[in-house]
N, C-alpha and C positions, 0 to 999 in steps of 0.2 A: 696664230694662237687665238683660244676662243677669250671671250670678253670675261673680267674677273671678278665676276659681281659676288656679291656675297647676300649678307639677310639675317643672320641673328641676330638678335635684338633682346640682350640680355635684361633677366626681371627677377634680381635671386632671391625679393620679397614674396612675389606670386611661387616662384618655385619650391622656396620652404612651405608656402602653406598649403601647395599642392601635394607632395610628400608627405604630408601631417595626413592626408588621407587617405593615402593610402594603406591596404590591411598589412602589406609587407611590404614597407618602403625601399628595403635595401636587399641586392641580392642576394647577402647571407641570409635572409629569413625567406625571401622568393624561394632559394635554389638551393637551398643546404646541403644535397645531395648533388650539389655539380664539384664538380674535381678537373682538371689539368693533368697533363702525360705531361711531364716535360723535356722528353724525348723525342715528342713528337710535333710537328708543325702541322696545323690545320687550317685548310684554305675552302671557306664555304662556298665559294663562289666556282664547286666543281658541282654542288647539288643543281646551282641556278643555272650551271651551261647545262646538266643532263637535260634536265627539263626543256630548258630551252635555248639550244645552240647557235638562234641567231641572234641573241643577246649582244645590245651595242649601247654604251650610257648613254650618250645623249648629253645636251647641252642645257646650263639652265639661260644661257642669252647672259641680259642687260636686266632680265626681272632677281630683284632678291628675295630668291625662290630658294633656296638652299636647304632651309630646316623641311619643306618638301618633299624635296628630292631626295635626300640623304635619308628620312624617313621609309620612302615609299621603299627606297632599295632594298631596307632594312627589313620590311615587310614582306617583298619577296622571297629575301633567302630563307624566311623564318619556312615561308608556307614550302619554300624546295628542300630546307631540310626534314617540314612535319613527314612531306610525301618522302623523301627519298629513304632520310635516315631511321626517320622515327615510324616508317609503312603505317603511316596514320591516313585515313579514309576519305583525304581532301581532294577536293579538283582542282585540279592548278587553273588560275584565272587570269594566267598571262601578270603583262608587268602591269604595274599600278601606274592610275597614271597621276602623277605627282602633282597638277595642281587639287586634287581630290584633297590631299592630306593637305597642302599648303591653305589651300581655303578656309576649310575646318577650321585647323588651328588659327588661322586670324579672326574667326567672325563666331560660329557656330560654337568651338569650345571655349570661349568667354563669353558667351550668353549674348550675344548681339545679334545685330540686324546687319549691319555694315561698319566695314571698317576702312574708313580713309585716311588712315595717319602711314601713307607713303607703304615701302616693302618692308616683309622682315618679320620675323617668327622668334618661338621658342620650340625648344626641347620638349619642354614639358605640355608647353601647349598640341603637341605634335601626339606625345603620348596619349594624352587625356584625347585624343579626337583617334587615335587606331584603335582606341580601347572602348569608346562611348558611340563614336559616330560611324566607323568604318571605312571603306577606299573603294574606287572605283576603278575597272581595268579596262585597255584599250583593246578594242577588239570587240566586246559585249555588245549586246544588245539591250537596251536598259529601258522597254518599253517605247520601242521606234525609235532609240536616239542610241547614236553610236558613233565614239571616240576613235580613230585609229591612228593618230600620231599628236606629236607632243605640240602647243601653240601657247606661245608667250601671252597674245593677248588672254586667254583664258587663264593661265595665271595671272593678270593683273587684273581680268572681272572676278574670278571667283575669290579672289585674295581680299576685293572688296566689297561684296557682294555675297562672299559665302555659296558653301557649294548651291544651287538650285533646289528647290522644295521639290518639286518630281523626284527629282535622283534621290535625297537621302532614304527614302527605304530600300534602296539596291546597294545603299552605299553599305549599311547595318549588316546585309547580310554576308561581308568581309570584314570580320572585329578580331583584333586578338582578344585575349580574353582576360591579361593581365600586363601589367607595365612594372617594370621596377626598375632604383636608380644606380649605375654601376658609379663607386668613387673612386678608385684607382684601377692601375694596368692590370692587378690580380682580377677584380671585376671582371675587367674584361676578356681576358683571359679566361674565365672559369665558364664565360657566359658564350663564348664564340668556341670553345674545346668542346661545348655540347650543344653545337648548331642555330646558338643564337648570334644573330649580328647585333652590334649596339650604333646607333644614333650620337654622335660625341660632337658636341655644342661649348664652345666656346672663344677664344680671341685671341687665340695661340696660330702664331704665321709662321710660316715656313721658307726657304727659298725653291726655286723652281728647277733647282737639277739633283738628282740625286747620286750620290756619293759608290764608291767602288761596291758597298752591300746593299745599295739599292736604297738608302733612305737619303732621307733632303733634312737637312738642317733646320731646326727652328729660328725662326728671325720674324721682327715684325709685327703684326698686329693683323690677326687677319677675324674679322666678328661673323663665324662661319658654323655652317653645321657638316660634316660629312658620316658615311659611312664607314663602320670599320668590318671589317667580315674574313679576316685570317690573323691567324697569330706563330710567332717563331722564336724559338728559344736557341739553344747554344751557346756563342760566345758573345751574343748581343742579341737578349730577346727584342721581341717590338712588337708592332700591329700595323697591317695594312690599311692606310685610309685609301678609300677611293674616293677621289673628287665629283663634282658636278659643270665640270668645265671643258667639257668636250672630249677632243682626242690629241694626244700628244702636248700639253697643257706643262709637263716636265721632261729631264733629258735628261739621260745618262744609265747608271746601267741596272737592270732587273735582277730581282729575287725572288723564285728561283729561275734560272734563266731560259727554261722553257713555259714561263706563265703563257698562259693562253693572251693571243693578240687582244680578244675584247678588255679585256681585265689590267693587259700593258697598259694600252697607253690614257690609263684615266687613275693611276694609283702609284701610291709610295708607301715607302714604311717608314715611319716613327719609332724614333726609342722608346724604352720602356717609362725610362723619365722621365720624357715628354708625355706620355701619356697620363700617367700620372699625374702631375701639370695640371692637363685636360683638363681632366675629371676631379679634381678640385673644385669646378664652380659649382660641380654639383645642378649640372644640368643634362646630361650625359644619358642615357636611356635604352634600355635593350627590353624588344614585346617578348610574350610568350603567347603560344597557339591552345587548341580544343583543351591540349593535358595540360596548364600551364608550366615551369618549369622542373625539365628534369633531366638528371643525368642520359645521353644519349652518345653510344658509340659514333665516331663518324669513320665510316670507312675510304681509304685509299678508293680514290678512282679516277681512271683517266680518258675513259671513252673516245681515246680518240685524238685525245684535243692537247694532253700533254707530252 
């Protein structure tokens, strides 16, 4: 089992007055026109394998990288459901590569030079950097310098050190264009039924196996940030979190039970009430892309892979 590090570092002083700036703080004034099936289960994470099938998460180590990672992924789906569902005129720029965002958020979107106070992030600080500073992807070219797989120690320079002055103007040119803050399950819900994934930050644990519908139990204390990017209603709505801790990190049985292998073994689902929970601290955070947000079909698809 991979190492259980975590890294939020919750600030719900800074995070209200992050919010006070914003022109639509909250997704009913964001996305007013987003709406919910709730007939229907929606799993974004079928746009991120179209685009790119050899999609595999990845681990965040021993660094508390988490509000990172959880961002960066969030970033991706966003940009595979602009292209897939919303046929909006983007390049896809591969995955992001997660100390970009982690950095940011520690140094650059709090106005510094370096930050030495050990690992660990915010939500909000993670937003204010996909929305001001932008991300960088592995695989580019970014004037003679080129990323292609993930390195702990570069999350713990860039973490302290802030991303590199050459890089940030490559980094700008991958911004979403607007952030707002989801407070409960409906949020989320309303924000991932129309192709957006949310960033959910908080100190809500879990156990490590999940249960005969595929979710794990809340227990614990866990001061994390992860991804959520599907949602399911029935006779127990919830959302899928995917973690940042490797492969096979939980045990026991999946929902729906041909989920694609990359997506198995790094996620669970959550009740609705745990999520709600969540999103309570009010740290919680879903981007929008070129259109900011709007209602967007997402269609059935399985290429393959389901």
């Amino acid at each position: 089992m991979e190492p259980r590090a975590f890294g939020y570092d919750p600030d719900p002083s800074g995070a209200a007055a992050f919010v006070a700036t914003l022109a639509r703080p909250t997704l009913a004034q964001a996305g007013p026109d987003l709406v919910t099936d709730e007939k229907t289960d929606v799993f974004l994470y079928e746009a991120l394998l179209k685009l790119m099938p050899s999609w595999q998460r990845g681990s965040q180590g021993s660094v508390g990288s988490c509000v990172g990672w959880a961002s960066a992924l969030c970033v991706d789906i966003l940009a595979a459901c602009d292209i897939v569902y919303r046929k909006e005129a983007e390049v896809w720029g591969g995955r992001t590569i997660e100390a970009s965002l982690y950095g940011l958020s520690r140094v650059e979107a709090r106005g510094q030079r370096t930050n030495n106070g050990g690992d660990g992030s915010t939500g909000f600080h993670a937003a204010k950097s996909i929305r001001d500073y932008g991300c960088l992807h592995y695989g580019q070219d970014y004037g003679g310098t080129r990323f292609d797989s993930h390195s702990s120690q570069r999350e713990r320079d860039w973490g302290r050190n802030g991303l590199p002055d050459v890089l940030e103007p490559f980094a700008k040119e991958r911004r979403a264009t607007e952030t707002t803050l989801c407070t409960s399950f409906m949020d989320v819900a309303r924000a991932v039924s129309n192709g957006y994934a949310c960033n959910v930050c908080s100190l809500q644990g879990f156990s490590m196996s999940r249960d005969e519908d595929g979710f794990c139990r809340p227990g614990g204390t866990w001061p994390h940030a992860m991804c959520i990017c599907s949602i399911r209603w029935g006779k127990r709505p919830g959302a899928l979190i995917v973690n940042s801790w490797g492969s096979s990190n939980t045990v026991g049985k999946h929902y729906p039970a041909n989920i694609p292998e990359p997506v198995r073994v790094c996620s669970f689902w959550a009740d609705a009430d745990v999520i709600d929970r969540m999103c309570r601290g009010e740290d919680t955070y879903t981007y929008a892309g070129y259109s900011g947000f709007k209602a967007t079909k997402i269609e059935n698809w399985t290429g393959g892979t389901l």
